[in-house]
Structure formats: structure tokens, C-alpha cells
Phi, psi and omega in degrees: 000150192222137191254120172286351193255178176245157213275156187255103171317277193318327190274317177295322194289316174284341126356294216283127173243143155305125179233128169266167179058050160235131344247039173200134185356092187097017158240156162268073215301169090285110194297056206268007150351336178279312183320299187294358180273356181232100201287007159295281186323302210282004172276259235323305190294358198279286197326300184288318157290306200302279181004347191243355190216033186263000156248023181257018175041060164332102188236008170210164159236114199238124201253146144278120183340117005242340196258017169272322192285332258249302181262337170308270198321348181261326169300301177307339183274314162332304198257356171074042178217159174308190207226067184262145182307111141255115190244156162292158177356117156083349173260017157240164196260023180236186177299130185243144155274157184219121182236147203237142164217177178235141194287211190233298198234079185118190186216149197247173188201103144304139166222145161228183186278118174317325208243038193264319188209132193233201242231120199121314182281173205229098145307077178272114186287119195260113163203098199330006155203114165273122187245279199259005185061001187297322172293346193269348167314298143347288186270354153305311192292323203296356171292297193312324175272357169277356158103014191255159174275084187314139142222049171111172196245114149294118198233117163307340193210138142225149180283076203300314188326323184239046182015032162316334152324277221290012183252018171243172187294136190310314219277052176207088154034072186256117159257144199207126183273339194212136169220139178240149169284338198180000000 
């Protein structure tokens, strides 16, 4: 399906409301929940992820846990490709690949499903904020290691203060439809 209006940037980024000391002292969360509550917005935001990768012959969208699925799965429909899960540790019930990444403090663990992406497919990595990039990092290798081809990464939001762009592979396409400074 194609959204005839063009996505209005300016409508989305004020949308996103900030909450502080969420959801621990000194951080400032962004919030993009207002965005689903208004389905004019949340077609514009579909409009604005899908538009940068609709020639690159997607074939799966692999949303990240849990407000990466929120907007992936409407992307993956977009782009006329599957839809694959990446969730944290123990929540899918069949054989997983599993990438361990490391935290600020400590170590954090991915999982997909083995048969969510096989050897062929055009990856677009999906996840509603990029902030320090270790899960989209993350989950980048584990695409490589199911044998699929990243061909980019989709962001609803990115945080530039905390440079998360730089921890992904150069030779792969990252986009953010909203970027905040601070």
C-alpha cells in the first residue's frame, strides 16, 4: 500500500514527546507512542521509513524488541517483504540464533528465530530509536550470521549526541526519519 500525502517531518519530530528521568535519573526518554495514537501521523511515519529503501529489493524487515515491532511490521507490508522477530533472551519458542552484546554496564543477549532469515535475503533492520547502536549492532551481525544480507538500517528517531550511526557497518545504509540533538 502507497500514502498519497507526503510524510510531514516537522509534524512527526513534535509529535515525539520527551519524558524526563525516564527510566532512570538523567535520561531523557523519547517517547514516540503519540505518534501510534494518530493514524494520519503514524501512515506519514510508515511513508518516511519506507521512501529511502523502496528500491533496494527488501525482503524481510527484521523489527527489534519490543517498539521496533510496533512500526516494522507496518514497514515490512510497505515494502512487501516478511516480517522478522528479534526479541530479547527466552521469549521465542523454536531454535534461535543468539548475539551477546556488551552494555555500558555489563552484557545484554538477542535472539531470532533460525528459520526468520536464510541465506538470500535483503535485510532492512528495523527499530523505533537508535541511541548507543549496540542492539542494532548486534543484530546486525546476527543477520550475517543467518546467512541474509543487511541493507540497512531504519530508524524512527536517532539520538546524534550519542553517535549510535557509528557502531554499524559502514558499507550499509542508515536512516532516521526524526533525529534529535539532546
Amino acid at each position: 500500500m502507497s500514502f498519497s500525502s507526503e510524510p510531514s517531518i516537522q509534524a512527526l519530530h513534535d509529535a515525539v514527546r520527551t519524558v524526563q528521568d525516564f527510566p532512570k535519573p538523567g535520561i531523557a526518554f523519547k517517547d514516540v507512542s503519540p505518534i501510534l495514537l494518530d493514524p494520519v501521523l503514524f501512515r506519514q511515519a510508515i511513508e518516511a521509513l519506507a521512501a529511502p529503501f523502496r528500491e533496494a529489493g527488501v525482503t524481510k524487515v527484521a523489527g527489534i524488541e519490543s517498539r521496533g515491532f510496533l512500526f516494522g511490521l507496518s514497514l515490512a507490508e510497505e515494502l512487501d517483504a516478511g516480517f522478522a522477530l528479534i526479541r530479547k533472551e527466552g521469549k521465542l519458542p523454536w531454535r534461535t540464533y543468539r548475539m551477546e552484546y556488551d552494555l555500558e554496564y555489563g552484557t545484554d543477549c538477542i535472539e531470532m528465530h533460525r528459520d526468520a532469515v536464510v541465506a538470500g535475503d535483503r535485510v532492512l533492520i528495523h527499530d523505533d530509536v537508535i541511541a548507543t547502536g549496540g542492539t542494532a549492532a548486534a543484530a546486525e551481525q546476527m543477520i550475517r550470521e543467518a546467512g541474509g544480507e543487511p541493507v540497512g538500517f531504519s530508524f524512527l528517531a536517532e539520538l546524534n549526541f550519542l553517535s549510535g550511526r557509528d557502531r554499524l557497518g559502514a558499507d550499509v545504509a542508515v536512516e532516521a526519519a526524526l533525529r534529535f540533538d539532546g
